[in-house]
N, C-alpha and C positions, 0 to 999 in steps of 0.2 A: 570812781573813775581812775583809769590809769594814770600813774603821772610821769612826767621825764624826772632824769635824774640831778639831782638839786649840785650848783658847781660853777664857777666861773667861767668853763666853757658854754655854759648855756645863760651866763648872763651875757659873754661875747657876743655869741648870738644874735640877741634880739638887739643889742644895744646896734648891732648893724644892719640889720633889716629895719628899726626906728630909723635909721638914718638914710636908708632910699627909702621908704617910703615917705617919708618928711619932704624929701627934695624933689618929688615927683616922679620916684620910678617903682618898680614892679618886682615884685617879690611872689617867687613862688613857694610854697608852704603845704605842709601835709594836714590830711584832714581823714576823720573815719572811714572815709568813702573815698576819695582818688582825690589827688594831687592838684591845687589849686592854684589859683593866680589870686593877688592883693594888688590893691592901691587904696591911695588916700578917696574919700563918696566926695571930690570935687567935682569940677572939668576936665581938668586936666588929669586928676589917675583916671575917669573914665573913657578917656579919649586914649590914655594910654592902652588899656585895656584892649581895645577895639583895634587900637592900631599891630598889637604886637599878638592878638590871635587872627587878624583877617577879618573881623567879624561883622558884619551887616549892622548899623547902630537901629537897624527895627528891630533887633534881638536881645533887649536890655538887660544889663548884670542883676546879680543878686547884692542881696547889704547880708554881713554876715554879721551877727550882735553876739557881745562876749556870753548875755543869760536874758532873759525874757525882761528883767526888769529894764535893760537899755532897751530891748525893741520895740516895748509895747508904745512906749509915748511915738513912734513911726509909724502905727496902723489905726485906723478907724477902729473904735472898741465894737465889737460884735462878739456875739454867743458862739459862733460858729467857729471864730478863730481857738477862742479859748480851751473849746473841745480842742484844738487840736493840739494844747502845747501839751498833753499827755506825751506825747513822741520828741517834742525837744527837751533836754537841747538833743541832736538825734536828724537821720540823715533824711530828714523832709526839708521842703521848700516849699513855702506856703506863698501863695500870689495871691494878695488881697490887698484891697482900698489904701492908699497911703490916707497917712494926716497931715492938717495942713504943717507940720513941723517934718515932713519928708524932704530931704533936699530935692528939688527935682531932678540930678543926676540919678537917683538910687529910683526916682517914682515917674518915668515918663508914661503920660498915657494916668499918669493918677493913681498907678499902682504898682504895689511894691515886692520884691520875693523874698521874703523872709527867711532864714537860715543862721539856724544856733546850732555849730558845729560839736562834737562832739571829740575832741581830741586832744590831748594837752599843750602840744605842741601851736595849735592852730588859735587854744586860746587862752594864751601865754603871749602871742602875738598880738588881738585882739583888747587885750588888758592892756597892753602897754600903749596902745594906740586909742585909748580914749573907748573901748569898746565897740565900733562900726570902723567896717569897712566894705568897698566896692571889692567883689568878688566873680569869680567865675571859674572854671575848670582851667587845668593847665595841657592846652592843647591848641593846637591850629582847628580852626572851624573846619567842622565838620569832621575832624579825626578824632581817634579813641583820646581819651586822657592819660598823662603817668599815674604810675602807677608805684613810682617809687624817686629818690631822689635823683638816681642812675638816669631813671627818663626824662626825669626832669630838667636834668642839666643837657640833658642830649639836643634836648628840643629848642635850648639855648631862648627863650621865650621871656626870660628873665632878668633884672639885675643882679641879682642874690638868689641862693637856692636852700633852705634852711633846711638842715635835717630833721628826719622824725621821731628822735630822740627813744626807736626801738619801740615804735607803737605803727604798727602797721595798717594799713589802710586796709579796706574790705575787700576792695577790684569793683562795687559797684557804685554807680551816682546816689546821688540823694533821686529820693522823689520828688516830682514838682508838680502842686497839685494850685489849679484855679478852684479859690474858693467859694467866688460868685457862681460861677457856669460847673462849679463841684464838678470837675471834670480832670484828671491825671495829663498832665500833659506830656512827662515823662516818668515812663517806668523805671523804677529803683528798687533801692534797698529795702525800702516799707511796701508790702502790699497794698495796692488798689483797694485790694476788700477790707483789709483793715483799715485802711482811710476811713472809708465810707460806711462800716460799722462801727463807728465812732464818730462820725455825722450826726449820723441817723439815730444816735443815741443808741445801739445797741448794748448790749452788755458784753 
Protein backbone atom coordinates (compact mmCIF):
# COMPACT_ATOMS: atom_id res chain seq x y z
CA UNK A 1 0.00 0.00 0.00
CA UNK A 2 1.01 3.37 -0.43
CA UNK A 3 2.10 5.27 2.34
CA UNK A 4 2.35 9.19 3.35
CA UNK A 5 5.54 10.51 4.12
CA UNK A 6 6.87 9.72 7.75
CA UNK A 7 7.63 13.54 9.65
CA UNK A 8 6.20 15.89 12.32
CA UNK A 9 4.16 17.56 9.99
CA UNK A 10 2.11 14.44 9.58
CA UNK A 11 2.20 13.70 13.31
CA UNK A 12 0.67 17.73 13.55
CA UNK A 13 -1.83 16.43 11.52
CA UNK A 14 -3.55 13.80 13.08
CA UNK A 15 -2.75 14.97 16.62
CA UNK A 16 -5.45 17.91 15.32
CA UNK A 17 -8.05 16.24 13.78
CA UNK A 18 -7.86 13.62 17.31
CA UNK A 19 -8.59 16.76 18.80
CA UNK A 20 -11.97 17.78 16.80
CA UNK A 21 -12.89 14.82 16.61
CA UNK A 22 -12.64 14.04 20.31
CA UNK A 23 -14.64 17.36 21.02
CA UNK A 24 -17.31 16.45 18.68
CA UNK A 25 -16.71 18.02 15.50
CA UNK A 26 -15.99 16.90 11.94
CA UNK A 27 -13.18 16.26 9.99
CA UNK A 28 -12.96 15.77 6.50
CA UNK A 29 -10.29 13.43 5.12
CA UNK A 30 -9.08 11.64 2.05
CA UNK A 31 -9.92 8.22 1.09
CA UNK A 32 -9.21 6.04 -2.24
CA UNK A 33 -12.35 6.94 -3.71
CA UNK A 34 -13.48 10.69 -2.95
CA UNK A 35 -13.21 12.83 -0.03
CA UNK A 36 -14.95 12.14 3.18
CA UNK A 37 -16.43 13.36 6.12
CA UNK A 38 -15.55 11.72 10.13
CA UNK A 39 -16.92 11.95 13.45
CA UNK A 40 -16.79 10.13 16.58
CA UNK A 41 -20.02 6.46 15.98
CA UNK A 42 -21.76 8.45 18.85
CA UNK A 43 -24.92 10.75 18.91
CA UNK A 44 -23.70 13.44 18.68
CA UNK A 45 -20.77 12.94 15.61
CA UNK A 46 -23.73 11.28 13.90
CA UNK A 47 -26.00 14.18 14.29
CA UNK A 48 -23.22 16.19 13.38
CA UNK A 49 -22.79 14.48 10.27
CA UNK A 50 -26.52 14.88 9.26
CA UNK A 51 -26.50 18.35 10.22
CA UNK A 52 -23.50 19.76 8.28
CA UNK A 53 -24.45 17.60 4.78
CA UNK A 54 -28.31 18.32 5.02
CA UNK A 55 -28.91 14.92 5.05
CA UNK A 56 -32.37 13.02 5.72
CA UNK A 57 -31.42 10.70 9.02
CA UNK A 58 -33.46 7.79 6.87
CA UNK A 59 -30.18 7.77 4.93
CA UNK A 60 -27.76 6.22 7.63
CA UNK A 61 -23.79 6.77 7.58
CA UNK A 62 -21.27 4.19 7.15
CA UNK A 63 -18.66 2.94 10.09
CA UNK A 64 -15.26 2.96 8.45
CA UNK A 65 -12.95 0.11 10.39
CA UNK A 66 -9.10 0.64 10.34
CA UNK A 67 -8.75 -3.74 8.96
CA UNK A 68 -11.47 -6.42 9.14
CA UNK A 69 -10.19 -7.65 12.38
CA UNK A 70 -12.03 -4.27 14.16
CA UNK A 71 -15.07 -4.73 11.94
CA UNK A 72 -15.81 -8.20 12.13
CA UNK A 73 -16.97 -8.32 15.92
CA UNK A 74 -19.89 -5.30 14.32
CA UNK A 75 -21.36 -7.77 11.96
CA UNK A 76 -23.31 -10.95 12.32
CA UNK A 77 -20.66 -13.79 11.08
CA UNK A 78 -22.02 -15.08 7.83
CA UNK A 79 -20.40 -16.89 4.67
CA UNK A 80 -21.44 -14.36 2.56
CA UNK A 81 -19.95 -11.47 4.19
CA UNK A 82 -16.58 -13.33 4.36
CA UNK A 83 -16.61 -13.76 0.55
CA UNK A 84 -16.49 -10.49 0.40
CA UNK A 85 -13.59 -9.18 2.26
CA UNK A 86 -11.67 -10.48 -0.75
CA UNK A 87 -12.10 -6.70 -1.94
CA UNK A 88 -11.37 -4.95 1.34
CA UNK A 89 -9.73 -3.21 2.70
CA UNK A 90 -10.93 -1.68 -0.99
CA UNK A 91 -13.62 0.67 -2.16
CA UNK A 92 -16.81 -1.60 -1.33
CA UNK A 93 -19.45 -0.90 1.35
CA UNK A 94 -20.98 -3.82 2.54
CA UNK A 95 -24.74 -3.42 4.13
CA UNK A 96 -25.18 -6.27 6.36
CA UNK A 97 -26.82 -7.40 9.87
CA UNK A 98 -25.01 -5.48 12.60
CA UNK A 99 -24.13 -7.43 16.04
CA UNK A 100 -25.52 -6.96 19.09
CA UNK A 101 -22.01 -5.09 19.97
CA UNK A 102 -23.06 -2.46 16.84
CA UNK A 103 -23.57 1.00 18.49
CA UNK A 104 -26.86 1.78 17.23
CA UNK A 105 -25.68 5.05 15.72
CA UNK A 106 -23.50 3.18 13.11
CA UNK A 107 -26.73 0.12 12.81
CA UNK A 108 -30.30 1.74 12.59
CA UNK A 109 -32.74 -0.48 11.25
CA UNK A 110 -30.14 -3.38 12.60
CA UNK A 111 -27.74 -2.88 9.96
CA UNK A 112 -24.64 -1.73 9.28
CA UNK A 113 -22.27 -0.38 6.05
CA UNK A 114 -19.20 -1.69 6.34
CA UNK A 115 -16.03 0.10 4.77
CA UNK A 116 -12.16 -0.58 5.26
CA UNK A 117 -10.88 2.21 3.33
CA UNK A 118 -7.97 1.94 1.53
CA UNK A 119 -5.74 4.97 1.81
CA UNK A 120 -3.08 5.87 4.26
CA UNK A 121 -3.92 8.85 5.00
CA UNK A 122 -7.67 7.81 6.02
CA UNK A 123 -6.19 5.01 8.06
CA UNK A 124 -3.66 6.79 9.82
CA UNK A 125 -6.77 8.62 10.96
CA UNK A 126 -8.63 5.55 11.82
CA UNK A 127 -5.64 3.98 14.08
CA UNK A 128 -5.41 6.76 15.98
CA UNK A 129 -9.03 6.86 16.72
CA UNK A 130 -9.50 3.62 18.28
CA UNK A 131 -10.03 2.11 14.68
CA UNK A 132 -14.15 3.12 13.81
CA UNK A 133 -15.50 5.71 12.82
CA UNK A 134 -19.05 7.43 11.55
CA UNK A 135 -18.44 8.22 7.97
CA UNK A 136 -19.92 9.46 4.90
CA UNK A 137 -18.84 11.27 1.67
CA UNK A 138 -17.74 14.97 1.90
CA UNK A 139 -20.67 16.71 0.07
CA UNK A 140 -24.07 18.44 0.62
CA UNK A 141 -26.77 15.73 -0.03
CA UNK A 142 -27.34 15.08 -2.97
CA UNK A 143 -24.38 16.82 -4.69
CA UNK A 144 -21.15 15.33 -6.25
CA UNK A 145 -18.37 14.68 -3.62
CA UNK A 146 -14.53 16.51 -3.41
CA UNK A 147 -12.56 15.37 -4.84
CA UNK A 148 -9.54 16.86 -3.53
CA UNK A 149 -8.71 18.92 -0.43
CA UNK A 150 -9.22 22.31 -2.68
CA UNK A 151 -12.94 21.12 -2.72
CA UNK A 152 -12.99 20.13 0.31
CA UNK A 153 -12.18 23.24 2.06
CA UNK A 154 -14.39 25.10 -0.54
CA UNK A 155 -17.43 23.20 0.56
CA UNK A 156 -16.51 24.55 4.17
CA UNK A 157 -18.46 21.15 5.53
CA UNK A 158 -15.82 20.72 8.03
CA UNK A 159 -13.76 21.61 11.08
CA UNK A 160 -10.46 20.46 9.77
CA UNK A 161 -9.51 19.41 6.41
CA UNK A 162 -6.49 16.90 6.51
CA UNK A 163 -4.45 16.59 3.46
CA UNK A 164 -3.80 13.55 1.44
CA UNK A 165 -0.41 13.40 1.87
CA UNK A 166 0.12 12.85 -2.38
CA UNK A 167 -2.07 9.85 -2.59
CA UNK A 168 -4.88 10.74 -4.63
CA UNK A 169 -8.34 9.59 -4.69
CA UNK A 170 -9.85 7.61 -7.83
CA UNK A 171 -12.97 10.41 -8.61
CA UNK A 172 -15.22 7.41 -7.88
CA UNK A 173 -17.53 6.09 -4.68
CA UNK A 174 -17.00 2.91 -3.19
CA UNK A 175 -19.62 0.51 -4.02
CA UNK A 176 -22.48 -0.08 -1.76
CA UNK A 177 -23.72 -3.32 -1.93
CA UNK A 178 -26.95 -5.02 0.32
CA UNK A 179 -25.87 -8.18 1.25
CA UNK A 180 -29.26 -9.81 2.35
CA UNK A 181 -31.52 -8.39 -0.83
CA UNK A 182 -27.60 -9.04 -2.92
CA UNK A 183 -28.58 -6.08 -4.48
CA UNK A 184 -25.92 -2.83 -5.55
CA UNK A 185 -27.40 0.00 -4.22
CA UNK A 186 -24.78 2.12 -5.54
CA UNK A 187 -22.60 1.93 -8.50
CA UNK A 188 -18.77 2.43 -7.78
CA UNK A 189 -15.45 1.52 -8.04
CA UNK A 190 -15.92 -2.38 -8.00
CA UNK A 191 -18.04 -3.87 -10.46
CA UNK A 192 -21.67 -5.09 -9.96
CA UNK A 193 -20.48 -8.39 -11.71
CA UNK A 194 -17.70 -8.80 -9.90
CA UNK A 195 -19.52 -8.56 -6.70
CA UNK A 196 -21.81 -11.08 -7.58
CA UNK A 197 -19.13 -13.53 -9.13
CA UNK A 198 -17.81 -13.80 -5.91
CA UNK A 199 -21.13 -14.36 -4.34
CA UNK A 200 -21.98 -16.87 -6.22
CA UNK A 201 -18.71 -18.47 -5.77
CA UNK A 202 -17.56 -18.07 -9.06
CA UNK A 203 -14.00 -18.31 -9.91
Amino acid sequence: MLQIAPGEPWVSWLNRAEEVLRAGGVVAYPSETVWGLAALPDVQGVQRLFEVKGRSESKPVQASFLNLSVARPFVEAADTFERLTVFLPGPLTIVTPASAACPVTLAPGGRVGVRVPDHPVALALLERMGGVLATTSCNRSGAPAALSAVEAQQLGLADLVVPDGGVRALGLPSTVLDLAARRVLRKGAIPAAQIMAVLEGAP
